[in-house]
ROKOL-517456 format. One record per residue (C-alpha): residue number from 1; x, y, z. Coordinates in steps of 0.001 Angstrom, whole numbers, plus 500000, padded with zeros to 6 digits. Last residue first. Example, Ala and Ser with C-alpha at 12.3 -4.5 7.8 and 13.67 -1.06 7.14 Angstrom:
! ROKOL-517456
@pos->2 | xx->513670 | yy->498940 | zz->507140
@pos->1 | xx->512300 | yy->495500 | zz->507800
***
This chain:
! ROKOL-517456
@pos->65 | xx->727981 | yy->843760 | zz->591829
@pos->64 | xx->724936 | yy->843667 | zz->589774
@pos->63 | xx->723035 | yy->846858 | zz->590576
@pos->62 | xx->726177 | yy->849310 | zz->591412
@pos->61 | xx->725294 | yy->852610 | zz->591738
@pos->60 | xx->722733 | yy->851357 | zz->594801
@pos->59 | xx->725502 | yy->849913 | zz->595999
@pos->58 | xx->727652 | yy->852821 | zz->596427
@pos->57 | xx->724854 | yy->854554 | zz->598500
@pos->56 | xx->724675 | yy->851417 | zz->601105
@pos->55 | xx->728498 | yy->851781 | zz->601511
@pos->54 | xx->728540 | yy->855274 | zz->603125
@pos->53 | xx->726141 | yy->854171 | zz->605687
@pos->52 | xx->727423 | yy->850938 | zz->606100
@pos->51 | xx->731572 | yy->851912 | zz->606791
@pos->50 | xx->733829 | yy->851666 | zz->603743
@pos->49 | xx->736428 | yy->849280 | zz->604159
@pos->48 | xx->740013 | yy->850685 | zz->603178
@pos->47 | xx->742481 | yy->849196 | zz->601027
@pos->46 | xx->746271 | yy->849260 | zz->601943
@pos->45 | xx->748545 | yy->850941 | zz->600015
@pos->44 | xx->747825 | yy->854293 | zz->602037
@pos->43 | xx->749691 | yy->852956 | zz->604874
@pos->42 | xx->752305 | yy->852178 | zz->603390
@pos->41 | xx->753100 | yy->855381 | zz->601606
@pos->40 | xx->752786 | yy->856306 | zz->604930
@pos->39 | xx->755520 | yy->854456 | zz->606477
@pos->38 | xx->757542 | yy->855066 | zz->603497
@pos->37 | xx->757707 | yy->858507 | zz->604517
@pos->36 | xx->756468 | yy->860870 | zz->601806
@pos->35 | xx->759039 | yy->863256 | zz->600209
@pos->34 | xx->759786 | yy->860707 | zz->597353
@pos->33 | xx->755607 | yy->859903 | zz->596418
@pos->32 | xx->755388 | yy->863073 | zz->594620
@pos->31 | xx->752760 | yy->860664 | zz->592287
@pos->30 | xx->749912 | yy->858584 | zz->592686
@pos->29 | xx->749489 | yy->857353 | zz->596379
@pos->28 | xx->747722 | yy->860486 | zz->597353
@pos->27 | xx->744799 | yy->858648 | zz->597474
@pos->26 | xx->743531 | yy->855630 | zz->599581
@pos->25 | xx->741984 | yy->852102 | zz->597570
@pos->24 | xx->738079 | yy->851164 | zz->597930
@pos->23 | xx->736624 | yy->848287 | zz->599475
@pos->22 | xx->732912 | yy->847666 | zz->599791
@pos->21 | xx->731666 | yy->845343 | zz->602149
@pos->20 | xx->728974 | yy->842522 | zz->600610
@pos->19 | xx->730846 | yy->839253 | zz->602560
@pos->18 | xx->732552 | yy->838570 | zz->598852
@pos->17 | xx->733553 | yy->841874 | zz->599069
@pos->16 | xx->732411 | yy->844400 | zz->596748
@pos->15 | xx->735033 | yy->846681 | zz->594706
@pos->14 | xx->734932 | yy->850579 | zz->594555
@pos->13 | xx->736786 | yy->852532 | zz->592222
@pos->12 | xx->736538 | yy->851697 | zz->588419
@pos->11 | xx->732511 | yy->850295 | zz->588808
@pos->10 | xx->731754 | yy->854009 | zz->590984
@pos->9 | xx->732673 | yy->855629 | zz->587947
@pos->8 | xx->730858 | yy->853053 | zz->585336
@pos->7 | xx->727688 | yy->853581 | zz->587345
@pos->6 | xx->725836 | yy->850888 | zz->586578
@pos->5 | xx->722808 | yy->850534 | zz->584335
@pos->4 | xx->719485 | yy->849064 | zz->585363
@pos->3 | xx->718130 | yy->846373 | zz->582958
@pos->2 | xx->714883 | yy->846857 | zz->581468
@pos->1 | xx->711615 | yy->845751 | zz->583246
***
């Protein structure tokens, strides 16, 4: 069989924990970032798990990850 391609998209955004949850970064963190509270800005620095339904999709984009 010939080897399955990944999605080079999904490679650049998601990331797969060593436990097999997938992590992705928040928006809105990119720019006009001096009339958001620094609480939020906070808040969106932090990754975010994806829950199992949304994560078994991104995994199937991602063969070898």
């Amino acid at each position: 069989m010939p080897k399955l391609k990944t999605n080079k998209s999904v490679k650049k955004r998601f990331k797969i924990t060593g436990s097999g949850k997938v992590k992705k970064k928040k928006a809105y963190l990119r720019h006009l970032l001096s009339h958001k509270s620094s609480s939020r800005k906070s808040r969106l620095s932090k990754g975010l798990i994806l829950k199992d339904v949304e994560a078994k999709h991104i995994k199937k984009l991602l063969p070898y990850g």
